[in-house]
N, C-alpha and C positions, 0 to 999 in steps of 0.2 A: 504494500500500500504506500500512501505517500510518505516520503522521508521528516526525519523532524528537524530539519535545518530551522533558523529563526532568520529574519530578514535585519533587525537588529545588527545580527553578527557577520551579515553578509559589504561587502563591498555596496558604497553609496552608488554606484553607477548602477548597479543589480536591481536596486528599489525599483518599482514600476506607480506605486500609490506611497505618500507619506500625510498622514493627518498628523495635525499639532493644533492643540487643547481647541475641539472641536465646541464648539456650544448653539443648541437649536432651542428656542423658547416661543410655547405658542403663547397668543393674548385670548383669554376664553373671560367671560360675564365674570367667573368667579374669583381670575387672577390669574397669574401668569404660571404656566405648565413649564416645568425645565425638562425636557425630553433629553437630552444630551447634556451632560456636562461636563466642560475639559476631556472631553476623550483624545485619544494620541495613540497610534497605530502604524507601524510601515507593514508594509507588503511587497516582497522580492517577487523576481520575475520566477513565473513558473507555480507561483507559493498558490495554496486553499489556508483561507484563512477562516473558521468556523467562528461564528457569532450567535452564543445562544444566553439565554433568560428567557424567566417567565413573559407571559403575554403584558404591553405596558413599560416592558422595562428600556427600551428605547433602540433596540436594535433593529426594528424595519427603520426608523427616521433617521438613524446612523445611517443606512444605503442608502437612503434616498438623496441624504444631506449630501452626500459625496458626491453627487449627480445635479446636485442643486435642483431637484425636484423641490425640497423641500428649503425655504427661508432660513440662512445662516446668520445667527446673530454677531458669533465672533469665531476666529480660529482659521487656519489654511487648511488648505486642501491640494496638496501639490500633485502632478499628476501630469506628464508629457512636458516638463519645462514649464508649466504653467500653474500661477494659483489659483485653481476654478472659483473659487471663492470672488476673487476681485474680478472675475470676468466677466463682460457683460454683452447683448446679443448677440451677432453674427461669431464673432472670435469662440463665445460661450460653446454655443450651438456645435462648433467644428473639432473645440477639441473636447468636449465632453460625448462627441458622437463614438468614441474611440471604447468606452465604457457604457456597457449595454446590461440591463436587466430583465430579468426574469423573473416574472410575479406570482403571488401565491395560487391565484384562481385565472387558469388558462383562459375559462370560458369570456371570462368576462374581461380580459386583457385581448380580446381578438375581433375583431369587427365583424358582426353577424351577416351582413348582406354582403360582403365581400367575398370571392373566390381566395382558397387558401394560397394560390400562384402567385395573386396579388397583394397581400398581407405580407408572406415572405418578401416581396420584390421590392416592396415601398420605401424600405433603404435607400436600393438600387436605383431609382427615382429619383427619390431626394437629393442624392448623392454625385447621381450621375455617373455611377461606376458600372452599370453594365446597360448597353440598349439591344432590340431586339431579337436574334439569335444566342446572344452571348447572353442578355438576361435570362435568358429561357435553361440556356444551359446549366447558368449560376443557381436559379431555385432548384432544377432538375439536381442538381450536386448533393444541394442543403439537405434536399429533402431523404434523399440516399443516406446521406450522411447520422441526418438522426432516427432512419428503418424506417421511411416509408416508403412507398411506392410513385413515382413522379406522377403517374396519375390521378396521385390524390388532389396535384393543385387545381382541377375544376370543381372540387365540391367546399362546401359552405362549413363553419367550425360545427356547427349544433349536429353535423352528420358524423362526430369525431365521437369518442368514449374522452373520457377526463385527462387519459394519460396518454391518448395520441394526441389531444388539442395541445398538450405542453410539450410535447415534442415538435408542435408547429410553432410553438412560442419559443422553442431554443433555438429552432432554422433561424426565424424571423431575425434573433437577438446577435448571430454570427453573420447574417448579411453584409453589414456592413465591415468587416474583418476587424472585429474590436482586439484592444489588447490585453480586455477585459472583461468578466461577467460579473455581476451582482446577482446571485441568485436570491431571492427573500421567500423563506419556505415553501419552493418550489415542487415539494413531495408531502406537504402534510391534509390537503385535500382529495390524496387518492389513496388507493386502496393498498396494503400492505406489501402483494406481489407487485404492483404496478410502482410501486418507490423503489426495489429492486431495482429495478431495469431501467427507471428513470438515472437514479443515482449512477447506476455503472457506467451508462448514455453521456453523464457529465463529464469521466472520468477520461473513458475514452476520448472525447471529443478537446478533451484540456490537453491532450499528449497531441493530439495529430493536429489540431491549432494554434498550440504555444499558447496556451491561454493564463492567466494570471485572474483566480475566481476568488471572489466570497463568498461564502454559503450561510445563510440566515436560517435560523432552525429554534423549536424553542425544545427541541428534543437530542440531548444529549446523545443516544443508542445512533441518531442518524447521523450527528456529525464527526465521531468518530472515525468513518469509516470513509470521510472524504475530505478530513483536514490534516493538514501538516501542523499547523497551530489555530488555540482554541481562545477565543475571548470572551471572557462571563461578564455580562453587564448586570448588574440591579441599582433599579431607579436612578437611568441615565449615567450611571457611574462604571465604568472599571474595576473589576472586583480581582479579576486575575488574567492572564496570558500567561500561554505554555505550549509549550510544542506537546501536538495530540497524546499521544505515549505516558510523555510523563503529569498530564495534568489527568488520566484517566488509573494512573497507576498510585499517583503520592501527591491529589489536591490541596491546595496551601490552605485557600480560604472555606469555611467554616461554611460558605453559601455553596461553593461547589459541591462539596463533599455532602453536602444536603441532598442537591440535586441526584448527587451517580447514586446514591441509597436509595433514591424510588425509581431507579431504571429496574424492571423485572428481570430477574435472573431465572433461566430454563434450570440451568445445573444447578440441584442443590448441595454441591461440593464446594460451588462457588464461593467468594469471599467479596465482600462487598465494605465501603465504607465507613469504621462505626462512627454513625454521626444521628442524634434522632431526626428526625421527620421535620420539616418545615414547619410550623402552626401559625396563626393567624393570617388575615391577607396581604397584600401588597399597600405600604401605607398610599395614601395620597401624593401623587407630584407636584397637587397643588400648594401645598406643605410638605417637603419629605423632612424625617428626623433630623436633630443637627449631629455635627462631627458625622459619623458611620452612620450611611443610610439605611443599613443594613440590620443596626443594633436592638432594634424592635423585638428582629423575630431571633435574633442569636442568643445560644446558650452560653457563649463563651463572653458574651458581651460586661463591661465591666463602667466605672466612671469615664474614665477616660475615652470610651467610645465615645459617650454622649455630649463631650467637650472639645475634641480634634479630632478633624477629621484625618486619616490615613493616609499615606501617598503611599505609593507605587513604591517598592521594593524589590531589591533581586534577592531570589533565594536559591542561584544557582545553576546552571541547564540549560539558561535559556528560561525560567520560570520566574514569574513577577507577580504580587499579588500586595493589596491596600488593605492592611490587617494590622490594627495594635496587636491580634493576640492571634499568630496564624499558626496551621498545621504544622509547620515546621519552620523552621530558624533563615529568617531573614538577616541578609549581611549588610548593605546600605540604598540606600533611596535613590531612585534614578529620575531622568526627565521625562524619558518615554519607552514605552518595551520593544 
């Protein structure tokens, strides 16, 4: 499976994406939502980079942010020599087209009255990178590429099952030959065997196009098995980074180790986490707690939680985690992992 190099420790030239102290805040009747806060993240060429937490906890509006879908209050977003963040129309437009997403629910990410030929091609339109026999041949390729049949492009998405409409939404997402994907829980609206073969579809397709992905998931068991490193968000914050292996093997923070404890285990020889159960729900982001957002529902939580907040620490491997009181022994505080 994927190796657990870290992009951190890789050569700056290798980086493909670098976030620095990212922040996204909506304005709602009640008061201002911190969706993101200070998040900071690189990503090497070639890297999967898994991003998971509960539902809420800010990891679809981290992709999105990075794409500028979504209103950046403060923080860069570096990405092809440019900081998408300060860029604005046409220039925006050309080099964020290079970083493509893949949404949770196919059906409703694909245009219903449209032919599937054209869906994929509309890239190639925009773009102007392929016109009539060569465009024909470019969907014909995609659509090969991710099992279907090139003569699926005359029919409409509602003639698809759930897990070929997302197979036309990853043609679509490599049209335009990005040097990136955002996947945002692209397998949690289908059916168990059908995440299979989506998941492996990714895999393959990140080897044979040099691809550099993120994978959004709020389920731990699936990003395992398609990241090199993992990033645990709660309530907009950073809780840990680690290369997949060992944040699956020896979790720092108190919230992960919550989390791999309610993954179900088939084997009952297995060993799993000791950490109890999660309880209560996810505070408000209208208000989240001070110092550690986290110290609500932690057993391990102490005063000092509730006074300073945490920074980002190395504890080793490639393993970073914002913990007064973490699974294992942090050596000193970094800027970003």
């Amino acid at each position: 499976m994927a190796g657990s190099g870290t992009a951190h420790l890789r050569d700056r030239h290798d980086l493909v994406l670098t976030v620095e102290h990212l922040t996204v805040e909506y304005r709602t009747r009640r008061g201002t939502v911190s969706a993101n806060s200070d998040v900071s993240i690189d990503l090497a060429l070639g890297e999967t980079l898994g991003v998971v937490g509960e539902s809420g906890c800010g990891k679809s509006t981290f992709g999105r942010a990075i794409c500028r879908l979504t209103p950046v209050r403060s923080g860069r977003v570096l990405f092809a020599g440019s900081d998408l963040v300060s860029l604005r129309g046409e220039e925006l437009r050309r080099k964020r087209s290079a970083i493509q997403l893949v949404f949770q629910d196919p059906k409703s990410s694909l245009n219903p009255r449209r032919p599937v030929a054209d869906i994929i091609a509309e890239p190639l339109d925009i773009w102007k990178i392929a016109t009539g026999r060569d465009r024909q041949a470019k969907v014909d390729e995609l659509l090969e590429a991710v099992g279907l049949d090139p003569s699926a492009g005359d029919r409409r998405p509602h003639e698809f099952s759930g897990g070929q409409a997302q197979r036309i939404s990853i043609a679509r997402a490599l049209a335009p030959d990005p040097r990136m994907l955002i996947c945002d829980e692209p397998v949690s609206a289908l059916d168990m065997s059908v995440q299979a073969q989506i998941l492996n579809l990714l895999e393959d397709l990140k080897e044979r196009y040099g691809l550099t992905m993120m994978f959004i998931a709020h389920d731990l068991a699936v990003v395992k098995h398609v990241s090199d490193r993992v990033m645990v968000m709660y309530l907009g914050k950073v809780c840990e980074v680690a290369p997949s292996e060992t944040l699956y093997r020896r979790p720092a923070h108190p919230y992960t180790a919550a989390l791999l404890s309610s993954i179900p285990v088939v084997d009952p020889a297995a060993t799993q986490p000791e950490m109890p159960p999660l309880e209560g729900d996810l505070p408000s982001p209208l208000n989240p707690p001070s110092g550690c957002r986290f110290r609500t529902r932690c057993p391990r939580a102490t005063e000092v939680c509730a006074t300073d907040e945490p920074q980002i620490a190395d504890v080793g491997a490639g393993q970073y985690v914002a913990c007064h009181h973490p699974l294992v022994e942090t050596t000193v505080a970094v800027g970003r992992p």
